[in-house]
C-alpha angles and dihedrals in degrees: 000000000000123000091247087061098040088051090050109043088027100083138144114246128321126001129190105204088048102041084042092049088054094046089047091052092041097059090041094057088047093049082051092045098046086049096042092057090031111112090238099082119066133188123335087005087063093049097051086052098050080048098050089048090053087055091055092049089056104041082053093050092051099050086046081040091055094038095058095037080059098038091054086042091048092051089242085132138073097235 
């Protein structure tokens, strides 16, 4: 981890821009999901959606990734 990141994903409480990023990805990647399973794609245009939800789901591990990795490194855990 760099100390950027360490300084951005390190921090102390709550914070709005990262708790509103992760909600705006979440419902993104359940918009994705619903169309995705939906009967309206079909074919490769399924296949796109169930990729660009996969996308979402792992730009949202890796920011929850990099907030507990600071949070351990910050000492903001009980390990």
């Amino acid at each position: 981890m760099t100390q950027d990141q360490l300084s951005a994903f390190g921090f102390y409480g709550d914070n709005i821009v990262y708790t509103e990023v992760l909600k705006a990805l979440q419902e993104s990647q359940e918009s994705l999901f619903l169309y995705a399973i939906s009967s309206n794609p079909k074919g490769e245009e399924r296949i796109h959606a169930c990729g660009q939800a996969d996308g979402v789901n792992m730009a949202m591990s890796i920011l929850v990734n990099l907030r507990n990795e600071a949070k351990r490194l910050n000492g903001l855990t009980d390990e």
